[in-house]
Each structure stands twice: as structure tokens, then as C-alpha cells.
N, C-alpha and C positions, 0 to 999 in steps of 0.2 A: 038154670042160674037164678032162681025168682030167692033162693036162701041168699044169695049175692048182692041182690036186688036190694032187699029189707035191710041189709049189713049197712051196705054203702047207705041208707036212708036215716037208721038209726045213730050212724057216725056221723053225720052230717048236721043232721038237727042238733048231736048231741055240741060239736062245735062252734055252728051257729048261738047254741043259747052262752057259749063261753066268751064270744064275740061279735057280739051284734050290732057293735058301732062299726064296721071294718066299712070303708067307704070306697069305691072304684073308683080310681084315677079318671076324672074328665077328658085332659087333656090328650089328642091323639100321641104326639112326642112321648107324654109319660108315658101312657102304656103300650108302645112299641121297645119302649125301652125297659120296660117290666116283664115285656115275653121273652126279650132277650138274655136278659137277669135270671127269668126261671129258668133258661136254658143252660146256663155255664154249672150249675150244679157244685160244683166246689170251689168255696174260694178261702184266702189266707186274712186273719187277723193279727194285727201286732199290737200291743200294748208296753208305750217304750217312752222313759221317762225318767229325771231324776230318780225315782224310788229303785230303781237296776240297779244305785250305784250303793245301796242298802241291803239290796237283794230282800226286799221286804212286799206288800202288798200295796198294790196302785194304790194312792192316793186316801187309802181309808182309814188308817194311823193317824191321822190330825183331823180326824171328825171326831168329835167327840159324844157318839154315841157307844154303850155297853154290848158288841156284837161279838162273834168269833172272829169275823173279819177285821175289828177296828182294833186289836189289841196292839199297846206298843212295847216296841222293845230296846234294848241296847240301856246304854249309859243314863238317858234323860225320859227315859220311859215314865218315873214315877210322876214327873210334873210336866203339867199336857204344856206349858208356856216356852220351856226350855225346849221342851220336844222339837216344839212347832217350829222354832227360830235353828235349829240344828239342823232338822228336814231342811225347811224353806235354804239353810246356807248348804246343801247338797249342790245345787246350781256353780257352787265355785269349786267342786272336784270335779263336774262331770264333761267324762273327756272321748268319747266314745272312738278313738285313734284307728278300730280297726273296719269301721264303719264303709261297708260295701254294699248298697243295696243291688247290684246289680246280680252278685251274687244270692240272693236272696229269690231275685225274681227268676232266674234260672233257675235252683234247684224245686221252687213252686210250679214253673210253668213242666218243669220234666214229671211231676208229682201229678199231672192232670186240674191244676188250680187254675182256673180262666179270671177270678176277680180277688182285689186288693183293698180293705179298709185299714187305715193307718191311725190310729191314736195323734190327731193334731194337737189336741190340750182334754188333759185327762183333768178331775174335779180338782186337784191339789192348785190349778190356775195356768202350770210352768208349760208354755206354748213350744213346742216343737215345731215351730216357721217363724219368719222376720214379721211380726207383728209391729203393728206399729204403735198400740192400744197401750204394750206393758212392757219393762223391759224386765221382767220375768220371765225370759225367754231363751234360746240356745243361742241365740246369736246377737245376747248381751256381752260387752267386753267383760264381765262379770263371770260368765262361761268361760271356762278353759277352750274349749271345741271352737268359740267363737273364731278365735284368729284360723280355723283349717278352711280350705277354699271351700269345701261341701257345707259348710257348718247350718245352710237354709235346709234341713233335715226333712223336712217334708216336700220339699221341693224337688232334691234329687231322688227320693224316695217314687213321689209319685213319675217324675221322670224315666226311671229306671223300670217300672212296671209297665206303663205306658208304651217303652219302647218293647218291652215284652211280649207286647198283644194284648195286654190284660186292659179292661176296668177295672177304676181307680176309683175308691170313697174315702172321704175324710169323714172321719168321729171326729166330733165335737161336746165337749161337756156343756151344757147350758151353765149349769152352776159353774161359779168360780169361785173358790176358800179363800182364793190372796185376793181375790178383790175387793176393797173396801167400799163398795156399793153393794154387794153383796154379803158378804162378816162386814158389818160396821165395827169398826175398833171399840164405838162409842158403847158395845154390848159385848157380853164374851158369846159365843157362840154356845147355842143349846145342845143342836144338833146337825143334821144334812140341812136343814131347809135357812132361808134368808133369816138373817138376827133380828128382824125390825120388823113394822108393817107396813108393807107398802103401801097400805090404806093412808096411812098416817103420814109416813115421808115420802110422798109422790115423786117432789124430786130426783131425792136419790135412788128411787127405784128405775125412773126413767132413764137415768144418767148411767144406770146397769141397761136397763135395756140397748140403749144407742153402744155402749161397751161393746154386747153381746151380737150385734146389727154389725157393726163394722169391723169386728172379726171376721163376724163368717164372709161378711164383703170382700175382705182380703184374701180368704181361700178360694172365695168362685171370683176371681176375676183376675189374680195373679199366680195365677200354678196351673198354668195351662186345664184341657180338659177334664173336668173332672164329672162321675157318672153319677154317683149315690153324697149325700149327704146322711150322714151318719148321727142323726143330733142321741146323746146319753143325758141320765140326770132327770127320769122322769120326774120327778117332785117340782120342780119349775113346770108350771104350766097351770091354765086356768080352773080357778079352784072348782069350779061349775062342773070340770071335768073329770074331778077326784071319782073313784070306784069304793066305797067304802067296801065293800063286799074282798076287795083285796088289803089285806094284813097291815104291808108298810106304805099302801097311800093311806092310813086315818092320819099317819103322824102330820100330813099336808093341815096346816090348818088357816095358811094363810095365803093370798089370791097370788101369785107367781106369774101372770099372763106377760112372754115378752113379745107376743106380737109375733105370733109365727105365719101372719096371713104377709105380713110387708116382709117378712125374713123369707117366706117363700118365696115372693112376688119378683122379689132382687136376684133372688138365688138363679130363678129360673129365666131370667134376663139374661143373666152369664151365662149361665150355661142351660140351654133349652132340651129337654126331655128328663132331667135332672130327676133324679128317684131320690125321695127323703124319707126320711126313718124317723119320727119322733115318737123314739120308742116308748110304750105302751099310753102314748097319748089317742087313743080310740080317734079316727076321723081321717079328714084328706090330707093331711101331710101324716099318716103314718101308711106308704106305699107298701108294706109289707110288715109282718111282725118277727118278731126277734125270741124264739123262747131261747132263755140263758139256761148253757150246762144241762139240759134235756132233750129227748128224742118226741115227741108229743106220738102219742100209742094208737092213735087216729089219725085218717086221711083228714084234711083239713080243706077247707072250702073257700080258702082264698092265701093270697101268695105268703111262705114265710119260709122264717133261716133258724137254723138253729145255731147259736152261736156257742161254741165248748172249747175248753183249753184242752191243748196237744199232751201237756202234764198236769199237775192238779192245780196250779198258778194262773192269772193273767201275765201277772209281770214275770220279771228273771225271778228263779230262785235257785240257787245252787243247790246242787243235786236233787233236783226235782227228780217226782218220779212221775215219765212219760208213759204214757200209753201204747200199747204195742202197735206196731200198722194191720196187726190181725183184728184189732179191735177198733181201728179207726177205719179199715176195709170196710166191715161191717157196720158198724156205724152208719157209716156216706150211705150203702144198699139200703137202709131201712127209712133211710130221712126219706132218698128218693123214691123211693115206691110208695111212699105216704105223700108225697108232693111236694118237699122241700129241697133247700138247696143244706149243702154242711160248710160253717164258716169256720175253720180251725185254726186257734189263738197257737201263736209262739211268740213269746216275750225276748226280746233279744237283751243282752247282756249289758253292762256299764262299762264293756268295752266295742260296744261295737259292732256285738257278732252272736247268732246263735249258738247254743249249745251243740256238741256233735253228733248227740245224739240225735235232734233234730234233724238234722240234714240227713241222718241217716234213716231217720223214720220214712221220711217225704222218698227215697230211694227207693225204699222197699215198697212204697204204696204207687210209685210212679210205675217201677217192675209190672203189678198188676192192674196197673192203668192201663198200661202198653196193650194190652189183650182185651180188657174189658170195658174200657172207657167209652166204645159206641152202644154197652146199654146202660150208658148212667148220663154222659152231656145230650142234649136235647129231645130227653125221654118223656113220656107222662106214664102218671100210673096206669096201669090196668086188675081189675078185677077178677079175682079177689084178692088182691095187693100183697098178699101174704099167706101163707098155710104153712103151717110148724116153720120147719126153718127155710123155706124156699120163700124167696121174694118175687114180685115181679114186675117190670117195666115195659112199655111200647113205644116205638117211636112215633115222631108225630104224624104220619100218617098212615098210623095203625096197620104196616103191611108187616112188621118188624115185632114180635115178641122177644122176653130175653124171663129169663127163671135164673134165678142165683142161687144156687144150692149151697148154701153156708154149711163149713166145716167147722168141727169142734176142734180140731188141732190145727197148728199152725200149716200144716201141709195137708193139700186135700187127699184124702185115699178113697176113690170112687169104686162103691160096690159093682157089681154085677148087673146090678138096675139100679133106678132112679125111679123112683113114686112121687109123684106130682102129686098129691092129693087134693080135692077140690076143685081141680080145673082140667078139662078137655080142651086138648090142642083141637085146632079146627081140621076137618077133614083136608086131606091131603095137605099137608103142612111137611114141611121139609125142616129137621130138625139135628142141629150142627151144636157141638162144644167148640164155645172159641178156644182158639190156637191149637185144636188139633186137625181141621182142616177135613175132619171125617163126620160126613153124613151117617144119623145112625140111625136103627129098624126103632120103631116104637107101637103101639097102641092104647085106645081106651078101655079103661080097666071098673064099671061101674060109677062111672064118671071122671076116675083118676088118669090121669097119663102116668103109660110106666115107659119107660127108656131104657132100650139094652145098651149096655155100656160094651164091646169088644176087649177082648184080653188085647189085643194087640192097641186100640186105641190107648187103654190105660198103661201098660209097658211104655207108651210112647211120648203121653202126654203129663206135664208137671206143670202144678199152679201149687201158690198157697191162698188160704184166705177163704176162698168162694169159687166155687164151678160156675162160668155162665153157658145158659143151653142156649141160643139163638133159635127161634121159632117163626119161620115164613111163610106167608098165605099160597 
């Protein structure tokens, strides 16, 4: 195994040099609750928001930067001012009537989903909980939704997940567009980052920070337990901290620090083990990294999530086009045998509710959760993580191997044998396909395991997606 050896060295270093601020949680609470976190392996993201009732893209339509993502559209597209004031009067249609999270959290928990971060206030400002900061919120009398008994939306949200079994995280934008300590009116706005310098107007930088301080005050300390703080909006934060070497921090060019040492210090008062995410701000409040809409091609040498939408959207978009569960199977197999967890976006709708497609995806992946789910929740990698298309996972105390033999069609059709290449099962290893219940003859083949697969096994046995071999010492 010494070609395994050098692999795992050469992927490691090569990570390391890609993140070499990554800092280990001190605290014992955090990181009991980080081994915990590694373990659930799949969990649900929502991004839900005024912008549904548009069916348009979160909150990046009234940035006024030239992106693929920022472009606008409709009626007031051509002048960004009309835009903005049309967006912002979204707040007085939105009515979400068919707003059930419970159902949500049950077709997630059937899906094999153990954890929940929910969009509390995405960059546009409009807060999804009774804030007391703004009343740019749902459950301003200004909102339609406000007069329904549910209408503290993140409230019942994290409720309903909670009673689920699952952990619970709130996203949080640092930035805020409608806040006028933040876009000073007194300036049009450039771009994403704050209109002014905070060097220059201390005060009202400050008077955003305290903004910023007693929101998130209000999420850890009146919405019962909550696990992960989810902070987004990396360009707020201290300019010391910028990565020139990355594309859209150069545009940072002005000092952002709101003080996430006292915004942790609070946070973790309320709620004590509390895992926080300040995404790609390098150091101890970023408990894990976030790569966006990618699978990273490397085991990685410290805890992370890949965060991907379910369709090609974060928010709602009608007729999105979804992702198969053959590909979102696969997906979860390869995050995990590289060491990740997979955190899958679905934007739920401006009434309420997800698409049906959705729910239908989370069915069919739950189908082969049923069967496979004990080598993907509280697995680690094992070596060599991967060969062509077979993946592979250990449980934690490495008595438990699992090989996933990925199929290229949605239904697996298992040859005659199975070629492991690259890896030998340990002598006398007893080696099982889940859900068929049948032990089967194998050998080592110049290092490779090969696996007779029985006529009568494969007659008997049906999966789609991915074979997994169950491999015991």
C-alpha cells in the first residue's frame, strides 16, 4: 500500500497549501460537536425569501455589480432605483399560505438528512424571524403572512426540524443592502461591499456592527437550541484577513471587521458547543469550510461541507431543472469517501412549499438510503478512497468496510464479478451486498479484490444508483 501511502501525502500537503489558516476548535463542547456534525453526513439547505415571490435569484438583482448572477429582470430592470424599490415592495405580496415545515422535515428525515440550515436573513436585509432590529421582516404588518399564526418563520421552521431529530443552523448574511448603516443612502451603492469607509464614519460603522450583534443575539437566544451558526457575506470581515491570491476578495478594499470575537463570545453563551461558519474567513470561528456548487477532487485534511443546489437555483425558480437522485446518490458517495459531509439546497416556493419534484427526488434517494445509509452516516474514509468508479468508506472503528460500486445507469446491473482495483480485502473478511442478505466467494487478484457475484443473488437483488459491498474483519 506504500503507492497509497504517497497518494494520501501528496493530497494532503497539496490541501494544506490551499488552506493553511484552518484553526482546531479549542473548546471541548465545539469539537464534540464537530465529531458529531462529521458524522450525520447529509443535511438540507433552504434559501427562502422575498425573491420566491419573483422566482428570480437570492438577493443579487439589487447589487449592483456586472455578474451572470446579478442581472435584472422584468418591468424595472432597465433602472437599478425603480428596481430596488419594487424588489424591496415584494415584502407586501409575500404570502407563503401553504407553509408547512413539518412536512419538509419529514420527507428530509425519510431522505437520510440528519441536519438543517435555514436562510434567516439572506444579503437583500428581509429577515425571516420577529427581529426586533428592522421591520423589514415577515412578520411586519407590512407582510401579508404577518397576520398567519406561523408567520415567526424561522421559528417554526427550526421547531419542526428539531422535533425531527435533526440539528438546526441559522444562515446569517453579515451584510445587509437595506440597511442604511451599511448602503448609506448618503452614497449610491458601488458594489457588494459597505458604500462609505468605516475608517472615516466610525460611528456608523459601529451602529452596523451593534445592528449585526443583536440580531444574531436574537437568533441564539430566542429559537430554542440551535447547533451551527451559519454566518455568509464573506467581504465583511477584517481587511488583514483579505486572500488576494482569491479573484472576488481583491474587490474587499475596505476594513469590514464586525467583531466576531464578541459575536462568538455571545453566541456560545446561548448556546454552548455551538459550531460557526464564517465562511471563507480563514481562523477559529470558521469550524469547517463550505466549498460552494463543488465536490473538492481531494481528501481534505480538516472538516468541510459541500454546499450544492438540488436544481441549478438557490432560491425558487420555476421549472427549474433538478438533478436526478442518480446523481445526487453519487454525489453524497464521493463527498464522503473524501471526508465531507453534502448539504443540498432546495428553495421553496412564494407559496409555501416545495416543488414536487423535490419531494420526489428526497423519495427516491431516501429508497436507497434505506439500504445504504450505514456506509455513509458515521463513516470515515478509508484508503485508497476511491479507484475508477468504486468508492470507499469505514466505520469508526474500522471493523466495517463498505465499496460502492457506482453505476452508469440509473438501475445497477451487476456483472458476474466485481474488480476492486487497487485494494485487498483483509484476509478472511466476510464480504455481503447490502439488501441482499447473501455472503459471497471472493479473492485477491494481484492486489485487486475480485467478487463473484451469484446468478441467483443478482435475479434476486434490485438497487439503483450504487451497489454497496459490506467488507468485515
Amino acid at each position: 500500500m506504500k503507492h497509497a501511502f504517497y497518494l494520501l501525502l501528496l493530497l494532503t500537503l497539496s490541501a494544506q497549501a490551499q488552506h493553511k489558516k484552518y484553526v482546531k476548535p479549542s473548546d471541548p463542547e465545539v469539537q464534540k460537536k464537530l465529531r458529531e456534525w462529521q458524522d450525520m453526513k447529509f443535511g438540507l439547505f433552504m434559501h427562502w425569501g422575498t425573491y420566491s415571490q419573483w422566482g428570480v435569484v437570492e438577493s443579487w438583482s439589487i447589487c449592483p455589480e456586472d455578474e451572470d448572477w446579478t442581472q435584472r429582470k422584468g418591468p424595472h430592470a432597465n433602472n437599478y432605483f425603480e428596481y430596488v424599490k419594487a424588489y424591496e415592495n415584494l415584502q407586501t405580496k409575500f404570502n407563503p399560505v401553504k407553509f408547512a415545515p413539518e412536512k419538509w422535515a419529514a420527507a428530509a428525515k425519510a431522505a437520510g438528512m440528519q441536519y438543517m440550515i435555514f436562510t434567516t436573513k439572506h444579503h437583500d436585509g428581509f429577515s425571516m424571524f420577529d427581529t426586533k432590529e428592522s421591520d423589514y421582516k415577515i412578520t411586519d404588518s407590512k407582510t401579508p403572512f404577518s397576520s398567519n399564526p406561523r408567520s415567526n418563520i424561522t421559528k417554526e421552521v427550526f421547531n419542526a426540524f428539531r422535533d425531527g431529530g435533526f440539528s438546526v443552523g441559522a444562515y446569517f448574511s453579515k451584510p445587509d443592502w437595506h440597511n442604511d448603516n451599511y448602503w448609506w443612502p448618503y452614497f449610491p451603492p458601488k458594489d457588494r461591499n459597505v458604500n462609505y469607509d468605516p475608517v472615516k464614519y466610525p460611528d456608523r460603522w459601529n451602529a452596523f456592527k451593534s445592528f449585526t450583534y443583536n440580531q444574531i443575539k436574537e437568533l441564539m437566544s430566542e429559537y430554542g437550541k440551535v447547533d451551527i451558526l451559519w454566518l455568509d457575506g464573506g467581504w465583511v470581515r477584517p481587511l488583514s484577513t483579505v486572500d488576494t491570491t482569491v479573484e472576488w476578495q481583491r474587490g474587499i478594499k475596505t476594513d469590514q471587521d464586525i467583531d466576531m470575537k464578541r459575536i462568538a463570545g455571545m453566541a456560545r453563551e446561548h448556546q454552548p458547543g455551538l459550531l460557526i461558519v464564517d465562511r471563507t474567513v480563514t481562523g477559529e470561528y470558521e469550524n469547517y469550510t463550505t466549498p460552494e456548487q463543488e465536490v473538492p477532487h481531494e481528501l481534505l485534511p480538516y472538516p468541510w461541507e459541500s454546499c450544492i443546489t438540488m436544481g441549478n437555483s438557490w432560491s425558487f425558480v420555476p421549472g427549474d431543472d433538478y438533478k436526478s437522485a442518480q446523481k445526487i446518490v453519487q454525489m453524497l458517495i464521493r463527498v464522503v469517501a473524501r471526508g465531507g459531509n453534502l448539504l443540498l439546497n432546495i428553495g421553496p416556493g412564494p407559496d409555501g412549499d416545495w416543488d414536487p419534484v423535490a419531494y420526489n427526488r428526497l423519495q427516491q434517494i431516501g429508497e436507497w438510503m434505506k439500504t445504504n445509509g450505514v456506509a455513509i452516516h458515521g463513516t470515515r474514509p478509508l484508503a485508497p478512497y476511491e479507484s475508477g468508479d468504486v468508492y470507499f468508506t469505514q466505520s469508526g472503528d474500522a471493523k466495517n468496510k463498505y465499496a460502492f460500486w457506482l453505476s452508469e445507469n440509473e438501475t445497477v446491473a451487476l456483472p458476474d464479478e466485481v474488480t476492486i482495483k487497487n485494494f485487498a480485502a483483509p484476509v478472511k473478511s466476510k464480504i455481503s451486498l447490502l439488501g441482499s442478505g447473501a455472503q459471497l466467494k471472493w479473492r485477491t487478484d494481484n492486489g485487486n479484490t475480485v467478487i463473484r457475484i451469484p446468478s441467483a443473488v443478482k435475479s434476486k437483488w434490485k438497487g439503483n444508483y450504487a451497489a454497496t459491498f459490506h467488507i468485515r474483519n
